[in-house]
C-alpha positions as CSV (number, residue, x, y, z in Angstrom):
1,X,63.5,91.9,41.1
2,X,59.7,92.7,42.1
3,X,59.0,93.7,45.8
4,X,56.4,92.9,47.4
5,X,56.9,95.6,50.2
6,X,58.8,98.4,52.0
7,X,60.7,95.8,54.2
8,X,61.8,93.8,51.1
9,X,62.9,97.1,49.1
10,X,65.0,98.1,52.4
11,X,66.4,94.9,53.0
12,X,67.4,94.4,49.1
13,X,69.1,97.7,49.3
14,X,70.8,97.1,52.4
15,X,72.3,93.8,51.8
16,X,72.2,94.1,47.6
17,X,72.9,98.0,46.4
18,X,75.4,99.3,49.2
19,X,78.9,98.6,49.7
20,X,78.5,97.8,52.9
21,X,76.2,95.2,52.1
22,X,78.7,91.6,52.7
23,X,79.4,92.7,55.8
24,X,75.5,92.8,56.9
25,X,74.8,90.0,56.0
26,X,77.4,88.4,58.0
27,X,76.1,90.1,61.2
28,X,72.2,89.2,60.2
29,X,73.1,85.5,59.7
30,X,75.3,85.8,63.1
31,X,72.5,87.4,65.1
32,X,70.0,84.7,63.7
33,X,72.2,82.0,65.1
34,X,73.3,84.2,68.2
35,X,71.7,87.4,69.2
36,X,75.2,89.4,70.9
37,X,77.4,92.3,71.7
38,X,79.0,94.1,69.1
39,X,82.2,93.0,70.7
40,X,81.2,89.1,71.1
41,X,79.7,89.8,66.8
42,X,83.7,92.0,66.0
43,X,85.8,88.8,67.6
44,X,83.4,86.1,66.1
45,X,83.7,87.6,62.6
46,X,86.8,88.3,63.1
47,X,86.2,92.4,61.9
48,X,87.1,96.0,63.4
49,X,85.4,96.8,66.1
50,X,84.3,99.8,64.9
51,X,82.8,98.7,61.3
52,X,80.5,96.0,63.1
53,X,79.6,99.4,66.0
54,X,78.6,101.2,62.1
55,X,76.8,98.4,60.3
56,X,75.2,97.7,63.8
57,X,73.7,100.9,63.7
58,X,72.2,101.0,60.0
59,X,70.7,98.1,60.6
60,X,69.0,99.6,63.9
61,X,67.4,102.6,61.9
62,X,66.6,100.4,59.2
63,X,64.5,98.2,61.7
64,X,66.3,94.9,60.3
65,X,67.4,94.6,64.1
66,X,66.6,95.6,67.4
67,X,68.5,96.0,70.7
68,X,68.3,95.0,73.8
69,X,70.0,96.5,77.4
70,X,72.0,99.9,77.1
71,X,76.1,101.0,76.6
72,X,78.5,98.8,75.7
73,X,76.9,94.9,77.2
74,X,73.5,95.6,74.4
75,X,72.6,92.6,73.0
76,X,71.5,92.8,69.1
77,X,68.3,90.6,68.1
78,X,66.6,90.0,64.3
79,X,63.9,92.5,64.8
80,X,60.4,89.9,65.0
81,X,59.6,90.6,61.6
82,X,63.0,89.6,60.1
83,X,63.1,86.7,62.9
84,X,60.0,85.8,61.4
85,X,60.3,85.6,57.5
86,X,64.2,85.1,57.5
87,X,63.3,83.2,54.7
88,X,63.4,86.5,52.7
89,X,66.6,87.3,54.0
90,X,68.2,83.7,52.6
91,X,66.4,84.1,49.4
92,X,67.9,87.6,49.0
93,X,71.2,86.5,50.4
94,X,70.9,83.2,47.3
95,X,70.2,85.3,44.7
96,X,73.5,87.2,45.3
97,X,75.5,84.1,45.1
């Protein structure tokens, strides 16, 4: 797969490469649809707490996402250049399908 960019080449690795990567993608495609808490994100997915708190946080140093508000009630956003070409995100997410 050619990349066209740094964001892509994180992103594929991220969602693609890791083994963390299903979950991800189920809090990125939450978030799009609902931006939330990690606690509203663990119930609504129906996973541990604590996984969503660690896959939360890669995608926060990647810069896939972006926070908003402090402790425990921060709400999770795409970052605005994911919000913005999520289309990359859906094409990744397709090709793993």
């Amino acid at each position: 797969m050619d990349f066209p960019d740094e964001y892509h080449r994180i992103l594929w690795w991220l969602l693609m490469a890791t083994r963390g990567g299903n979950t991800r993608v189920k809090i990125i495609e939450y978030i799009h649809k609902e931006p939330g808490n990690i606690n509203q994100i663990s119930l609504d997915l129906g996973a541990n707490y604590r996984t969503v708190e660690h896959h939360i946080k890669v995608l926060l140093d990647n810069g896939i996402i972006r926070r908003e508000g402090q402790g425990y009630g921060s709400i999770y956003f795409l970052s605005d250049y994911y919000q913005k070409n999520y289309e990359i995100i859906i094409k990744m997410i397709g090709s793993k399908k």
